[in-house]
C-alpha positions in Angstrom: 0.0 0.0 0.0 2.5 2.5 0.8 4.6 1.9 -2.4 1.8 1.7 -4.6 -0.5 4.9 -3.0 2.3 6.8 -1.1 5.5 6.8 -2.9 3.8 7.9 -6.2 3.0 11.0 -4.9 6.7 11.8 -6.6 5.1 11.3 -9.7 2.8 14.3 -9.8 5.6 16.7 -8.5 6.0 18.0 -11.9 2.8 18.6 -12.2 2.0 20.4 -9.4 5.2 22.4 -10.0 4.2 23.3 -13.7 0.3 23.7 -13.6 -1.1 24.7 -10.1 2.3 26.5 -9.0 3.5 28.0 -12.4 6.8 27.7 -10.6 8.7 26.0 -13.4 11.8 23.5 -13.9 14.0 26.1 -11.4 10.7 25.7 -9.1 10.6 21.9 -9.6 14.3 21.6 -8.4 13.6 23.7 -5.0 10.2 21.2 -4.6 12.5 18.2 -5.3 15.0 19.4 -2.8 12.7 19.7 -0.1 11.6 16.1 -1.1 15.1 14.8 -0.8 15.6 16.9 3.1 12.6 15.3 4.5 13.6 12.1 3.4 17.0 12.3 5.0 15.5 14.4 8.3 13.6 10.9 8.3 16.4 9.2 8.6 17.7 11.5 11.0 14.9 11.3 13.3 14.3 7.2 13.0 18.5 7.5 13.7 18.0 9.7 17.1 15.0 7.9 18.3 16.5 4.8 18.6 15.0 1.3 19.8 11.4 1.8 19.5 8.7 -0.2 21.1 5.5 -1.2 19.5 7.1 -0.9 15.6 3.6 -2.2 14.3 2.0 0.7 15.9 4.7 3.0 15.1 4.2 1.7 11.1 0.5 1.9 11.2 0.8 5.6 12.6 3.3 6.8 10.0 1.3 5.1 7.2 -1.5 6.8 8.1 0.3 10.4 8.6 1.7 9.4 5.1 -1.8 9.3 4.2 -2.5 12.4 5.6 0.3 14.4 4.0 -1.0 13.1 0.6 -4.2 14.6 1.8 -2.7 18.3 3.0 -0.7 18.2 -0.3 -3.8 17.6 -2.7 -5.1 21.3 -1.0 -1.7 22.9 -1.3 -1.7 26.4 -3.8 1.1 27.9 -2.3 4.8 27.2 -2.5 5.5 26.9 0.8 2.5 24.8 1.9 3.7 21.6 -1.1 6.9 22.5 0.5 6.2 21.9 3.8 4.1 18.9 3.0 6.2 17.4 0.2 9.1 17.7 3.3 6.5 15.8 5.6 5.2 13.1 3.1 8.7 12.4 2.6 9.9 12.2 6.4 7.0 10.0 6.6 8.3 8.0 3.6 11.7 7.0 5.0 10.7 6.3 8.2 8.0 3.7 6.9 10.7 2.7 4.7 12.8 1.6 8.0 9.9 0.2 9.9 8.8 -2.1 6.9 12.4 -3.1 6.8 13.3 -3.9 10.7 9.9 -5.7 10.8 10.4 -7.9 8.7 14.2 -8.7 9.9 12.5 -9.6 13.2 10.0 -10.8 12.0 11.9 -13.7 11.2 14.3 -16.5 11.9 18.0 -15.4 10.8 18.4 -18.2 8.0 14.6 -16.6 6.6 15.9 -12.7 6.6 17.5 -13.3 3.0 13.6 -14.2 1.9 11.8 -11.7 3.4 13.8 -8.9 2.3 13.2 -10.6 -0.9 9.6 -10.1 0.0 10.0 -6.8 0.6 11.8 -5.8 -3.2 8.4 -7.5 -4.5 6.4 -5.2 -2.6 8.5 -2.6 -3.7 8.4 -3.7 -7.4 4.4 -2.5 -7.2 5.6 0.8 -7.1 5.3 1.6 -11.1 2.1 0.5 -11.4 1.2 3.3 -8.7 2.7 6.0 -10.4 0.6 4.5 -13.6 -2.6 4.8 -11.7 -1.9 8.1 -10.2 -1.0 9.6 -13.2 -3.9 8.0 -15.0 -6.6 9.1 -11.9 -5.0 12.9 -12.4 -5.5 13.2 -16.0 -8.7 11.7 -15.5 -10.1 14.1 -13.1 -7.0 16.2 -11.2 -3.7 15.8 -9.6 -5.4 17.2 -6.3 -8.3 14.4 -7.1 -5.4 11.6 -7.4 -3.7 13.3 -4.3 -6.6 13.0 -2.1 -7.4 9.8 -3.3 -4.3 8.2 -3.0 -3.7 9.7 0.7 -7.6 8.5 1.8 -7.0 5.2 0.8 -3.5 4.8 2.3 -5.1 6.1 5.6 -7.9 3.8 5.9 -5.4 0.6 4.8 -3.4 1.2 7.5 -5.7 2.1 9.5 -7.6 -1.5 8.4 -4.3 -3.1 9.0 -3.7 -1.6 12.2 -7.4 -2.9 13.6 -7.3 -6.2 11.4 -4.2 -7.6 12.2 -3.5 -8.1 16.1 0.2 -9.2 15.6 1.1 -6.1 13.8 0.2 -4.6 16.8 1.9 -6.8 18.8 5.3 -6.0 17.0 
């Protein structure tokens, strides 16, 4: 879910940059800066936290503030609101990133980690077909439309996960 609905959010950067912003390829660069920062203050953050208990809970919260951010961004008309949230989306983003990652390293016995990480490059293979149905959903209706769409349904999944799945919360 959050490869296919949050990570193609990148996707309609451009977009958003070009046709609601009218900030241009110079304008694009700053957006796509801010993208990079917040995926590295992620990092950053994940890195000073430390150990953290209750990682399922932890994952289900980020997803749905991923969600969230997708939702703040679809609104966004101003520079420095996308920046803010394209910043946040993206902290959001790395730090699910690690939590998807640990998980499943713990999730399992040591001679198994190979195979779930495996696991975890096919979930990350869905990716292009996200940015397919988000570019298709914005030309379709708009790249706010797509936004808010995408960011609803990655809320509610986790969300579904979270409430569905007692051992994720167990984690």
């Amino acid at each position: 879910g959050a490869e296919f609905l949050g990570f193609s959010h990148q996707v309609l950067l451009p977009v958003l940059a070009k046709d609601v912003l009218h900030i241009g390829a110079a304008g694009l660069g700053i957006v796509t800066a801010f993208r990079f920062l917040g995926g590295a203050f992620g990092v950053l953050v994940t890195a000073v936290l430390g150990e953290v208990r209750r990682r399922g809970v932890a994952l289900v919260v980020v997803l749905v503030c991923f969600g969230a951010g997708e939702v703040l961004l679809s609104q966004a008309g101003a520079l420095w609101a996308v920046l803010l949230f394209v910043t946040f989306i993206n902290v959001m983003a790395s730090v699910t990133d690690i939590l998807h990652q640990s998980l499943l390293q713990l999730s399992v016995p040591n001679q198994q980690r190979g195979r779930a990480m495996g696991s975890w490059l096919v979930g990350t293979g869905v990716g292009p077909l996200g940015h397919i149905q988000i570019g298709f959903l914005s030309g379709a209706a708009t790249p706010g439309v797509a936004l808010l769409t995408n960011g609803i349904t990655l809320a509610v999944l986790a969300l579904a996960a979270g409430l569905g799945v007692p051992r994720l919360r167990r984690l």
